[in-house]
N, CA, C and O atoms as a GROMACS GRO file, in nm:
protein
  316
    1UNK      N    1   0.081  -0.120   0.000
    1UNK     CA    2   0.000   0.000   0.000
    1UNK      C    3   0.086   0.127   0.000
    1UNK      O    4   0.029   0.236  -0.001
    2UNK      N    5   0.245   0.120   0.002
    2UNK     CA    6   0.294   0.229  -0.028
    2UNK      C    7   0.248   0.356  -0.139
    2UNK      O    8   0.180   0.339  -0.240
    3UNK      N    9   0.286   0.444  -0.106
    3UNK     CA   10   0.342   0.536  -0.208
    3UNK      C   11   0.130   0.564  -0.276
    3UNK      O   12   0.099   0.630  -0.375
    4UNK      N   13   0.030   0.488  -0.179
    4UNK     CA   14  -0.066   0.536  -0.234
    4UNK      C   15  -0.113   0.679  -0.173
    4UNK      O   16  -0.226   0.720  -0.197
    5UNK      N   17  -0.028   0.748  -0.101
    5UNK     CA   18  -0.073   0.893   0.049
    5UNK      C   19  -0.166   0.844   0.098
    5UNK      O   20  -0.237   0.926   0.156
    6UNK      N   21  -0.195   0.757   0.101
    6UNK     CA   22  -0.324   0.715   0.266
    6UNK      C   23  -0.225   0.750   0.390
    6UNK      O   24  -0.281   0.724   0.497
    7UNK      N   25  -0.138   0.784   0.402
    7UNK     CA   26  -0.054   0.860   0.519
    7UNK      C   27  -0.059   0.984   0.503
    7UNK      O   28  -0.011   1.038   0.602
    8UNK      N   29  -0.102   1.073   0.411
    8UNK     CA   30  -0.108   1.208   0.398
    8UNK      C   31  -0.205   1.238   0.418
    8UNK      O   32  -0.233   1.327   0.498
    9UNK      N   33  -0.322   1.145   0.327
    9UNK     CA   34  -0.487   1.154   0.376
    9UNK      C   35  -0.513   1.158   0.540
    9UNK      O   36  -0.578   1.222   0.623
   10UNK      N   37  -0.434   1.063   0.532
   10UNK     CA   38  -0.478   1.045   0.721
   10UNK      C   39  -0.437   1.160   0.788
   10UNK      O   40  -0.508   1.246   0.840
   11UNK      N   41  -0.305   1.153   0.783
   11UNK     CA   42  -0.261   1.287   0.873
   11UNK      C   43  -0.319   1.427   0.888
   11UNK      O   44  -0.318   1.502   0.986
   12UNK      N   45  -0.377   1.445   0.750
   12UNK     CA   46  -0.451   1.592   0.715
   12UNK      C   47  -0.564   1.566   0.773
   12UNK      O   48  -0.614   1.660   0.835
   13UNK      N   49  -0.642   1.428   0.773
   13UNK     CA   50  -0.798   1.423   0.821
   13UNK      C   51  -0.766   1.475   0.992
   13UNK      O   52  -0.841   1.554   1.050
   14UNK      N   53  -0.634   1.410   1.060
   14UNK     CA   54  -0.670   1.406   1.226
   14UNK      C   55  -0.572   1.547   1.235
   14UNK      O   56  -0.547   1.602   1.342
   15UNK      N   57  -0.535   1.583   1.140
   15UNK     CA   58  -0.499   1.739   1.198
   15UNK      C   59  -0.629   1.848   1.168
   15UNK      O   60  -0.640   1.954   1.229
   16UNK      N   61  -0.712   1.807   1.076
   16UNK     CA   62  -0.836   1.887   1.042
   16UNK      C   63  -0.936   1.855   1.183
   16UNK      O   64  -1.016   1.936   1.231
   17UNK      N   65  -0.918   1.758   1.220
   17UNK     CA   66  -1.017   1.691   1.362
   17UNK      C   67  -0.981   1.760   1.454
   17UNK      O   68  -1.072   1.824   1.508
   18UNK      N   69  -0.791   1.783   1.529
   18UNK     CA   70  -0.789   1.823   1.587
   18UNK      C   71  -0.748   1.980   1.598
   18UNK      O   72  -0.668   2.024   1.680
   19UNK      N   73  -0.810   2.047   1.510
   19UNK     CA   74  -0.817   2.225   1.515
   19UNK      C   75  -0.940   2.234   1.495
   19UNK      O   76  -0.986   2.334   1.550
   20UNK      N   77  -1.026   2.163   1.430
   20UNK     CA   78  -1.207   2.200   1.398
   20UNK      C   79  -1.270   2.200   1.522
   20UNK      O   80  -1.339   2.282   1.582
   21UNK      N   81  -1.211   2.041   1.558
   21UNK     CA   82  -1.334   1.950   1.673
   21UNK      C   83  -1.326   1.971   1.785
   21UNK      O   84  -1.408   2.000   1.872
   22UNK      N   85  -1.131   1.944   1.783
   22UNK     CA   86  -1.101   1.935   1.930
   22UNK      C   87  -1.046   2.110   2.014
   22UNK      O   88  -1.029   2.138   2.132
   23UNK      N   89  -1.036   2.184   1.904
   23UNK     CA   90  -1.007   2.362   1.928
   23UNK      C   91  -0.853   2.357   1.911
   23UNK      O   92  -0.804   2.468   1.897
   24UNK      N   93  -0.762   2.249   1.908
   24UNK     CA   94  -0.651   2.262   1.937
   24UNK      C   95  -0.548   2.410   1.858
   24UNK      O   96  -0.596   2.462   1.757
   25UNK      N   97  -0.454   2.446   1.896
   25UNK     CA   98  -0.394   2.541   1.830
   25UNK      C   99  -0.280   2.482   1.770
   25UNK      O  100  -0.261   2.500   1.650
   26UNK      N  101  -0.219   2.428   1.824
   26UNK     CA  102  -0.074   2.327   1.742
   26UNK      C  103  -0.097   2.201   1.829
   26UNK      O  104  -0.135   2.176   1.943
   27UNK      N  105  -0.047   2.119   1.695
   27UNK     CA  106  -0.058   1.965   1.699
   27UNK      C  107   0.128   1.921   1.674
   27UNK      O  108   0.190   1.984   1.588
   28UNK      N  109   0.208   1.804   1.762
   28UNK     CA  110   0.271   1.782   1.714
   28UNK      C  111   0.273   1.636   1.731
   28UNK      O  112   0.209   1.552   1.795
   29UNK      N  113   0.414   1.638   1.614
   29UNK     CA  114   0.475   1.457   1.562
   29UNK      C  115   0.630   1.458   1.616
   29UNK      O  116   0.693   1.564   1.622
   30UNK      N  117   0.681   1.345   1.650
   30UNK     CA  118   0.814   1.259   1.654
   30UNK      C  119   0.799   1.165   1.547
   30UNK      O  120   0.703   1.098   1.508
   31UNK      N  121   0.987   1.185   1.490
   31UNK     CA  122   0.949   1.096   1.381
   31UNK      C  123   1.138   1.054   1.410
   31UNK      O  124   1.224   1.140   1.429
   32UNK      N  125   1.157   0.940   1.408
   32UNK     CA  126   1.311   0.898   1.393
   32UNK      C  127   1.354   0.980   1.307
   32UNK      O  128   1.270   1.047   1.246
   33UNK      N  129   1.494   0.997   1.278
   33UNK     CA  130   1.550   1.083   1.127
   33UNK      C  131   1.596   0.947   1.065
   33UNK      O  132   1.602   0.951   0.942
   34UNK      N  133   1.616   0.877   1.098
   34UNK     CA  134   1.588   0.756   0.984
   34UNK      C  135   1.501   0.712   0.954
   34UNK      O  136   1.509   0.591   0.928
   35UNK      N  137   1.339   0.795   0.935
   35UNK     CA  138   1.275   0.716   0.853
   35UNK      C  139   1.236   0.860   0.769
   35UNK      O  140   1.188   0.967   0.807
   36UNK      N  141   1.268   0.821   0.667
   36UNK     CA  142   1.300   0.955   0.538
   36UNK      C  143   1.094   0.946   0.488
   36UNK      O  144   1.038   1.047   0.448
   37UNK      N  145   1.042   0.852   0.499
   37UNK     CA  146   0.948   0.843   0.442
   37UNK      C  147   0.804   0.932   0.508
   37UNK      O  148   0.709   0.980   0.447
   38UNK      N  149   0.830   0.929   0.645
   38UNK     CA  150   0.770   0.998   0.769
   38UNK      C  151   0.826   1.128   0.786
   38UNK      O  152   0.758   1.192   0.867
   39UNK      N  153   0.907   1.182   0.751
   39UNK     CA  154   0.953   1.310   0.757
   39UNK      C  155   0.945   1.395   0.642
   39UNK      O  156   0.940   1.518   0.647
   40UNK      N  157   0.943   1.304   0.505
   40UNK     CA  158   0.848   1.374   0.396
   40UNK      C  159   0.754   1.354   0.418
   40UNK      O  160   0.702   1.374   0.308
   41UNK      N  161   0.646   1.317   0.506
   41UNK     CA  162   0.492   1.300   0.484
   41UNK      C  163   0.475   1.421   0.609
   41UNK      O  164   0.397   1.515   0.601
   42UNK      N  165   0.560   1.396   0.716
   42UNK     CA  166   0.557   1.551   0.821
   42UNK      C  167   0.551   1.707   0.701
   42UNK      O  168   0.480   1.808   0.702
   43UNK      N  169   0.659   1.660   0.610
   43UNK     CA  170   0.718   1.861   0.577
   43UNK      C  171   0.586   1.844   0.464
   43UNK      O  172   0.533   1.951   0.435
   44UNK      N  173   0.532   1.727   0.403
   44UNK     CA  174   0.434   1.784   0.263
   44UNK      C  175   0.304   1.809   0.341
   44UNK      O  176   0.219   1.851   0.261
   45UNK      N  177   0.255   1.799   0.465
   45UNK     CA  178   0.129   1.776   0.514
   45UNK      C  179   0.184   1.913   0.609
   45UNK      O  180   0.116   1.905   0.712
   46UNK      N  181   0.261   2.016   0.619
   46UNK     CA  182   0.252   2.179   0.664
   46UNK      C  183   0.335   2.136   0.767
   46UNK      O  184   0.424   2.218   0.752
   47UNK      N  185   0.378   2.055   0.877
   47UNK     CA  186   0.437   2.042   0.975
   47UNK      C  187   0.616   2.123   0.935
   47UNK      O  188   0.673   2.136   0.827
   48UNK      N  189   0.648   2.152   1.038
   48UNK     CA  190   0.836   2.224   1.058
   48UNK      C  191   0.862   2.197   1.146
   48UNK      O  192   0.802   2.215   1.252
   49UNK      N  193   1.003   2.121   1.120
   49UNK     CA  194   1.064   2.075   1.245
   49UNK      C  195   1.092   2.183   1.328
   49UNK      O  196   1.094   2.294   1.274
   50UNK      N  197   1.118   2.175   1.480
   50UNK     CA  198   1.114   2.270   1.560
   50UNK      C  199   1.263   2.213   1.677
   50UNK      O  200   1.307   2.282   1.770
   51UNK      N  201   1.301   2.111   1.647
   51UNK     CA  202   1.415   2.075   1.776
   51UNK      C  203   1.462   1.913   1.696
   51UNK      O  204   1.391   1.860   1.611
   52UNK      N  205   1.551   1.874   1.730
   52UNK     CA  206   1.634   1.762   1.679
   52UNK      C  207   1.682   1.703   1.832
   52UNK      O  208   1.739   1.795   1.890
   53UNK      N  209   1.677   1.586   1.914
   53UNK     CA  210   1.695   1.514   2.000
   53UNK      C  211   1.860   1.418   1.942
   53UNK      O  212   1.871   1.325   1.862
   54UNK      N  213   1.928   1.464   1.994
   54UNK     CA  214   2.048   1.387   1.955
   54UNK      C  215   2.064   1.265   1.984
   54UNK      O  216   2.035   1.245   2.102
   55UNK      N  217   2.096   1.176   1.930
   55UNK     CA  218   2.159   1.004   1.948
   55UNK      C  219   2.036   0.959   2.034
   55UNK      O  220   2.087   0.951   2.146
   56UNK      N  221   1.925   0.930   2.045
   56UNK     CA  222   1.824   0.885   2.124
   56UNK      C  223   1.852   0.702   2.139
   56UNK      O  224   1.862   0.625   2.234
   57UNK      N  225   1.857   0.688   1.989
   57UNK     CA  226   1.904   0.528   1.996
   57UNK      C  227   2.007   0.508   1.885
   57UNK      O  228   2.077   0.597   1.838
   58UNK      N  229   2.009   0.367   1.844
   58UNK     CA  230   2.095   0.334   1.749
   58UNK      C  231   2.054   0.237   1.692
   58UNK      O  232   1.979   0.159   1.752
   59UNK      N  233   2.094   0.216   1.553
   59UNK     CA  234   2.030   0.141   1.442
   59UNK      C  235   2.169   0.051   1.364
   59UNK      O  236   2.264   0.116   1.318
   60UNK      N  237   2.166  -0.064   1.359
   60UNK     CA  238   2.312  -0.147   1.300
   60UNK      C  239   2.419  -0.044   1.260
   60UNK      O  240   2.462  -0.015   1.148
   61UNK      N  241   2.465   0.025   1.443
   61UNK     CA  242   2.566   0.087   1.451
   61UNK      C  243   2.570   0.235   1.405
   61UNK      O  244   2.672   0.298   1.379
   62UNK      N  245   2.439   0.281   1.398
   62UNK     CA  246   2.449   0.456   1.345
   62UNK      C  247   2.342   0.508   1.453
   62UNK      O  248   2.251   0.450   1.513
   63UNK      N  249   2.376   0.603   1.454
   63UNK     CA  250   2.276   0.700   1.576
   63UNK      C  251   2.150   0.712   1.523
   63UNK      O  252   2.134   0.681   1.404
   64UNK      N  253   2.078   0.742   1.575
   64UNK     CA  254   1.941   0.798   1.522
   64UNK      C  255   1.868   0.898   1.634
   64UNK      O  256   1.856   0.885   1.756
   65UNK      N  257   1.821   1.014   1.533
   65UNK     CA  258   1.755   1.112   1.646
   65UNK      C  259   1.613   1.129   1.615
   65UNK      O  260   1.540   1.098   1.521
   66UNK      N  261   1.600   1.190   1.730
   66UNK     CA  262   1.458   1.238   1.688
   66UNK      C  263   1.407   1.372   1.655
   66UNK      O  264   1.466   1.470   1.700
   67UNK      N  265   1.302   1.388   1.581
   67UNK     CA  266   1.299   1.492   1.507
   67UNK      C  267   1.148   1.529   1.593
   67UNK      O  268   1.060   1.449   1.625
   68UNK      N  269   1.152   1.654   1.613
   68UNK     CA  270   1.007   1.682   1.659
   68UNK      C  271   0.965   1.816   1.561
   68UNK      O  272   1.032   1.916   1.537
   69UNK      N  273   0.869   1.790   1.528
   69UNK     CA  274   0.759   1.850   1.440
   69UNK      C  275   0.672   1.959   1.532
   69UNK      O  276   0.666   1.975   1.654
   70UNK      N  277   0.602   2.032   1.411
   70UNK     CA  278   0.488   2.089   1.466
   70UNK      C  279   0.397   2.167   1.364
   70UNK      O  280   0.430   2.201   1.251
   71UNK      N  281   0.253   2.192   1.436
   71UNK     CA  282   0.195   2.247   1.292
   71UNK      C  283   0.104   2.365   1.368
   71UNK      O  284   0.044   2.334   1.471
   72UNK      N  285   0.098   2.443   1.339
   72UNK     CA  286  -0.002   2.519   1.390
   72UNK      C  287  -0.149   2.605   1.313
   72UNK      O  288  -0.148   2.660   1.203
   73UNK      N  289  -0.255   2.596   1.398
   73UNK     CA  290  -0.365   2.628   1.336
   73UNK      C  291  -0.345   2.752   1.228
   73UNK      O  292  -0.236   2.809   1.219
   74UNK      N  293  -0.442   2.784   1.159
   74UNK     CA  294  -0.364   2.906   1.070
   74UNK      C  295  -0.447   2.993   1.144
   74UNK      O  296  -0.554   2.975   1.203
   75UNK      N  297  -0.355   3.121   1.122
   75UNK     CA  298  -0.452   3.227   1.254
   75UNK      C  299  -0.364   3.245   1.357
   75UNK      O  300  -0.382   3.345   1.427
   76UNK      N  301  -0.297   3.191   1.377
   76UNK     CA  302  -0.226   3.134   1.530
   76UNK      C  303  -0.056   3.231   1.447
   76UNK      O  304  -0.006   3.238   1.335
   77UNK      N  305  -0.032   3.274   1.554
   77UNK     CA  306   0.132   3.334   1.456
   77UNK      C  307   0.167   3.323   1.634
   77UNK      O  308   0.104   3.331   1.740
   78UNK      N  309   0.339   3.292   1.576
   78UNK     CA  310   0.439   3.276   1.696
   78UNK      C  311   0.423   3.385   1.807
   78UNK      O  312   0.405   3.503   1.774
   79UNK      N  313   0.429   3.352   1.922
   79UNK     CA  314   0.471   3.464   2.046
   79UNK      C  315   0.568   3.472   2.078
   79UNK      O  316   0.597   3.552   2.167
   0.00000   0.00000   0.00000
């Protein structure tokens, strides 16, 4: 089922849920930086990374961090 965006669909439906339904103002994601596929589906669906978690774990001998995301309602501008 790759490569059909039912991960983009989705993500846009429960970020539309949670600014309509739930009032939220920013929604965020963690995503490993080794998974390239989740971090293009974070930056094409409006999310920006906001902080990088260094060496959290390790993967057959390479670091891996974590990437934290964020999206905010539109309307909403930084303080």
């Amino acid at each position: 089922m790759q490569g059909k965006h039912y991960a983009k669909d989705i993500i846009n439906g429960l970020v539309d849920y949670g600014f309509t339904v739930l009032g939220l103002d920013e929604i965020y994601s963690i995503v490993f930086s080794d998974n390239v596929r989740s971090i293009n589906c974070m930056v094409q669906t409006g999310f920006t990374e906001y902080y990088r978690d260094k060496n959290v774990t390790e993967r057959n001998g390479n670091p891996v961090d974590d990437l934290y995301f964020s999206k905010k309602r539109q309307g909403i501008v930084n303080e």
